[in-house]
N, C-alpha and C positions, 0 to 999 in steps of 0.2 A: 243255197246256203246251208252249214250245217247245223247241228243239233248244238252246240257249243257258241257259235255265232250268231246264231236266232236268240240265244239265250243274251247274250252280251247288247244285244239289239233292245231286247224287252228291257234290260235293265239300264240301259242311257235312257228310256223313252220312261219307264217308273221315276228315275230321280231327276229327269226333270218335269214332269207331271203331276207328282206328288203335294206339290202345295196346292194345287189349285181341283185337283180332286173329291168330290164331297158325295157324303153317302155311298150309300151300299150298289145302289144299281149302277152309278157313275164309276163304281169300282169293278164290279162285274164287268162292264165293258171294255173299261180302259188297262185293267192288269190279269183278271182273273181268266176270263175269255180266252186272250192272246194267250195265256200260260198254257192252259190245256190245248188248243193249237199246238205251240210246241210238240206238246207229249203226244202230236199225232193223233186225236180226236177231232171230226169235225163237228164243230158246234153248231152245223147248220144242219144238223141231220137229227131230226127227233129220235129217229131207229139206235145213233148211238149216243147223243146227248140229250138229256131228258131235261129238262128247264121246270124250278118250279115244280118239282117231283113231289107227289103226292100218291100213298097206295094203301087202300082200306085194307086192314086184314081181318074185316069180319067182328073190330071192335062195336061196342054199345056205341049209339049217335050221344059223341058230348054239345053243351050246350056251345063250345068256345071250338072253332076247327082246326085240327093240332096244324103247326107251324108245319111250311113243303118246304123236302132242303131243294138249297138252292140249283144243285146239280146233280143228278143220277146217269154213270157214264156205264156203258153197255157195250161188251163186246160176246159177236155172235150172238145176241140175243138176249144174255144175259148178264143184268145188274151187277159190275165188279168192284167200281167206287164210288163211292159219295162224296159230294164237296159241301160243306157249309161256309159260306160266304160272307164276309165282315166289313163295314167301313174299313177303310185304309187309315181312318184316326180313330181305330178301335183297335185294342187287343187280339188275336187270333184264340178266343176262349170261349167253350162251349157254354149257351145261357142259358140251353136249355135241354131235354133229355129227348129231344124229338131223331138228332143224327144219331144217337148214341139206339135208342126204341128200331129204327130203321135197320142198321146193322146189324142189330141180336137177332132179326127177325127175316133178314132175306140173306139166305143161307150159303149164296152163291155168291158174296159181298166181302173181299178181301180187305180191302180200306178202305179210312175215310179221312176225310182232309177238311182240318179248318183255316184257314186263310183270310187275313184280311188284302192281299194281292202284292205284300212284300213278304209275309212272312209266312212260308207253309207245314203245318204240321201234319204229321202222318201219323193214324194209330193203327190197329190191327187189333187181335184178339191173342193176345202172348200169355195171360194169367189164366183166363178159362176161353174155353171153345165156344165160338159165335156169341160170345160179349165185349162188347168196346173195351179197350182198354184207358182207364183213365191217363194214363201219360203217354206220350207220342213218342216213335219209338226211332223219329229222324223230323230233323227240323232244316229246310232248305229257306234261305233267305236269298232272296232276287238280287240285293244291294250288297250282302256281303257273304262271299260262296267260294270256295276252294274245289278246284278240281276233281279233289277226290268228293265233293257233292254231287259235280255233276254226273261219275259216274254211279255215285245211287242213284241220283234221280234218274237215270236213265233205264232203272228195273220198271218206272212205272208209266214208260212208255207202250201204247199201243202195242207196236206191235214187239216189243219186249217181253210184256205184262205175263207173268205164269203165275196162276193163282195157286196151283199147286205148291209151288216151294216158295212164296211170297212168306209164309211165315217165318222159314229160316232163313231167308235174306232180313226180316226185319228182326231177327234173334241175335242174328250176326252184327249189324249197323248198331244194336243195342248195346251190346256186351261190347265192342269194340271202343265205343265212346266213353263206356266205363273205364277201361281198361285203359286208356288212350291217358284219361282225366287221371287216372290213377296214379300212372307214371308219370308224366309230366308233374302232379304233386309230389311225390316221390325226388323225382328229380331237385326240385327247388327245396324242399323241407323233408327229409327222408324221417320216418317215425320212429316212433322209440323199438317200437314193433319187428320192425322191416332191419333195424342199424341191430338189435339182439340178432335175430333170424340170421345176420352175413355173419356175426361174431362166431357163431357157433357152428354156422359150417365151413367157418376159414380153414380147416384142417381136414375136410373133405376135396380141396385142392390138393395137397400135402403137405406133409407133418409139419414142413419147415414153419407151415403160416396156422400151427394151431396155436390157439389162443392161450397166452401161456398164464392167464390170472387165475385166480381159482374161484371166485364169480365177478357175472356180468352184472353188476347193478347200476343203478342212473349217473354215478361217475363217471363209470366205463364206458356209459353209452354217450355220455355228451364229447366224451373225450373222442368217438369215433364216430361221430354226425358229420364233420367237417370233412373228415377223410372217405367216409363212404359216399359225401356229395361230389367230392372229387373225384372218383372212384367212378361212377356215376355216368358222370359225364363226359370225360374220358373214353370210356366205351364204347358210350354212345358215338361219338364222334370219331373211334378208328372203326366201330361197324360199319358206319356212312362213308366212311375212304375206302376201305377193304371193301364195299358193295360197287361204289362208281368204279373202282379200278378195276374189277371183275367183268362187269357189264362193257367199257373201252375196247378190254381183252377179248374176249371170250363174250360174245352176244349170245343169248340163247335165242335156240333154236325153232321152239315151240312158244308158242303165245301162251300166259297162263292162263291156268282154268278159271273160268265164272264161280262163282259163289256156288251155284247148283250143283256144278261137279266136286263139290267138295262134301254134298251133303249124305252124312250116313245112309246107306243102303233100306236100315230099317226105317227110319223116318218117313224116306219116300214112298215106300212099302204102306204103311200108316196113313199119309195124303192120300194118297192113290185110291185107298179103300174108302177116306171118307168124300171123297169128291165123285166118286160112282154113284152116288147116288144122285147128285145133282146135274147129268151129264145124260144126254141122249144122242147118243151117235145115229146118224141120217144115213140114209139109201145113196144122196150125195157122197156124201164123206167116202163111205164103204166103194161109191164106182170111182172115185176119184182115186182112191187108193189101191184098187185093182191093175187101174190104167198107170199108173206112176210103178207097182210092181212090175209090169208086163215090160216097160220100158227099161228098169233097170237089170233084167233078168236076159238082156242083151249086151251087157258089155263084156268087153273079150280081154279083162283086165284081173275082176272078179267077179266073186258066184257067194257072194253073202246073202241071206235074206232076210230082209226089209219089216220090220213092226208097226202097226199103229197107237199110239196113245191119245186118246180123247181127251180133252179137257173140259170146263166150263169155258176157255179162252181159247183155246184153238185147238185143231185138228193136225197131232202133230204124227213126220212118220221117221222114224228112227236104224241103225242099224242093229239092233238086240238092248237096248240100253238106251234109255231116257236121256240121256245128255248126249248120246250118240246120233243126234238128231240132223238131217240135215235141209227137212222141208216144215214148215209148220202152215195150215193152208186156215184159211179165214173162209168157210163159205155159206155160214147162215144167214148171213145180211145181203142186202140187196146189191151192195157194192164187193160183189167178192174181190180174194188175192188172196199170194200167199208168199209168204218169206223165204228165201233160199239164203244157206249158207255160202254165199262167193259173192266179190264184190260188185258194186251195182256196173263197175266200168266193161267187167266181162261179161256181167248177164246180157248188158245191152250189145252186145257183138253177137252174143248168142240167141237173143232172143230181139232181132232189131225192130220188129213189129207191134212189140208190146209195151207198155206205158213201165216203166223203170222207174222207183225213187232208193234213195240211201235211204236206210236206215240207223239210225246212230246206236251200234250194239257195244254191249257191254266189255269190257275191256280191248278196247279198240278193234274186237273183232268185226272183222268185213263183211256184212249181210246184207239184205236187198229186197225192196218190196217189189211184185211182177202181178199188175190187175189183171186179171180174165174176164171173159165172158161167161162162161159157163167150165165145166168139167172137157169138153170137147177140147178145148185149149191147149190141153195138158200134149195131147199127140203131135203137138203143132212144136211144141218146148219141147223135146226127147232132146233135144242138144246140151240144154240147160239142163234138165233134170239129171241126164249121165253125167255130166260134169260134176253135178252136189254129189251125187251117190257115190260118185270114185273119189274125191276129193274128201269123203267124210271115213270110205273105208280105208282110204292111204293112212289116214294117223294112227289107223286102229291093227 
């Protein structure tokens, strides 16, 4: 089943379970649990879900012992989200300063989520670095969710998850809602503001349509509210013919790009530098990356060569360029694997030995979880592996 389906699943089995659910741990169980399942954590593994998370940082012993959030999710080893856990006939709102204490203070902790098991919110640190932010910067509802939700939610899946550009994926999801809200108000009740602003560049189109009064004042403007909503909307609605009829004609060709590939150069530059600090690249990593060089340093197609970039989230390896990635490998936990870019129907022909799952990636693109055993593995996959490597240097 997929990422989309599973979702549709939890949410027939939340609205009809919802009356009869009570308390926090009865919530935990029955919506909160399943959810992160979803997003590809297993919850029975203390290595990547932590239950009941509690971690001294060398504070004074208080008389009262601070609140454990309810969930600390871990990938390769380290702390990436927090969940605080709510009745489902309670508000999804922080009560107290313990999730908010945790995040400012494990450095390696991109979000955190309050949730009462229909309603999830997600914060980050957008105003200052490694401090909560007080408002959540995406809000996913189990019962009532649009498409374009689920491909958010789908950034903060396993094996999705980049802590690295996680802030400008939740900069972007922020500013868009503004913006979204903005026009839509706009749309319905344009302001005085916005109906001036069209007046006065009406003759930046040409002359014929400059404004021929010699001022704009609240007259002028109510007299052109009606017209500019008209205006409006109109537009809107031959953009959306003029798009469907182009897409009919004329499909494009390439899939567009992830959020990531869109993110300025220096930005990433900026991550990159503060995330080195929290990242220890392993003797694994390095022979696993050897052996995936070696192998693609055989194909008789091209002769590009291959980068590593480490993360706190995974071990990824690229063609010269971070988004040019085509393997990202998971192997500090005891259950290694690693993601390959091509879909899970090929890898299993190419790799028929090996345990295969989809992955649900970000704008429908086709990728594929493939477990190992060890690094050995890797010699065993050369079929699969050339395959990512020419497939990721053909777009480039």
């Amino acid at each position: 089943m997929g990422f989309a389906e599973d979702l549709v699943k939890l949410s027939e089995k939340v609205n009809k379970n919802l009356p009869i659910v009570i308390g926090e741990e009865n919530t935990k169980a029955a919506f909160i649990s399943p959810f992160l399942s979803i997003l590809g954590y297993d919850i029975t593994d203390p290595s990547e879900v932590r239950h009941e998370y509690f971690a001294d940082f060398g504070t004074p012993t208080r008389v009262k012992q601070p609140k454990k959030v309810d969930y600390a999710i871990a990938i390769n080893s380290n702390i990436v989200m927090l969940v605080e856990a709510k009745s489902c006939k309670e508000k999804p709102e922080i009560h107290d300063g313990q999730l908010r204490s945790y995040f400012n203070a494990i450095l390696t902790v991109q979000i955190s989520v309050v949730t009462n098991g229909v309603e999830y919110r997600f914060f980050t640190d957008l105003e200052n670095l490694h401090m909560m932010d007080k408002e959540a910067f995406f809000t996913f509802n189990i019962l009532d969710y649009t498409s374009k939700d689920v491909e958010n939610l789908k950034l903060f899946h396993r094996d999705n998850f980049d802590a690295s550009s996680i802030k400008n994926d939740a900069e972007e999801m922020l500013y868009s809602q503004g913006i979204s809200e903005l026009i839509d108000g706009l749309l319905v009740s344009p302001s005085d503001k916005f109906v001036h602003f069209l007046i006065k560049e009406l003759g930046t189109v040409a002359p014929k349509f400059d404004f021929r009064g010699s001022v704009v004042n609240a007259r002028v403007i109510n007299r052109f509210k009606p017209i500019v909503k008209r205006s409006l909307q109109s537009s809107l609605l031959s953009l959306i013919t003029r798009s469907v009829n182009q897409e009919m004609t004329h499909p494009a060709d390439d899939q567009p790009l992830t959020r990531s590939e869109h993110i300025d150069p220096d930005i990433n530059n900026d991550l990159d530098a503060e995330e080195k600090a929290d990242v220890i690249t392993t003797q694994e990593e390095l022979a696993a990356f050897n052996r995936i060089q070696a192998i693609t340093q055989t194909s008789t197609k091209f002769n590009i060569g291959i980068q590593h970039r480490d993360t706190v989230s995974y071990f990824g390896i690229n063609l010269g360029k971070t988004t040019w990635w085509f393997l990202r490998l998971y192997l500090s936990s005891g259950k290694k694997s690693f993601i390959a870019r091509i879909s899970a129907d090929e890898a299993k022909i190419l790799a028929p030995d090996f345990v295969i799952q989809d992955v649900p990636g970000i704008n429908s693109e086709m990728v594929s979880k493939i477990k190992i055993d060890s690094v050995n593995d890797f010699d065993r996959l050369k079929p699969l592996i050339l395959r990512c490597y020419e497939m990721e240097a053909t777009k480039h």
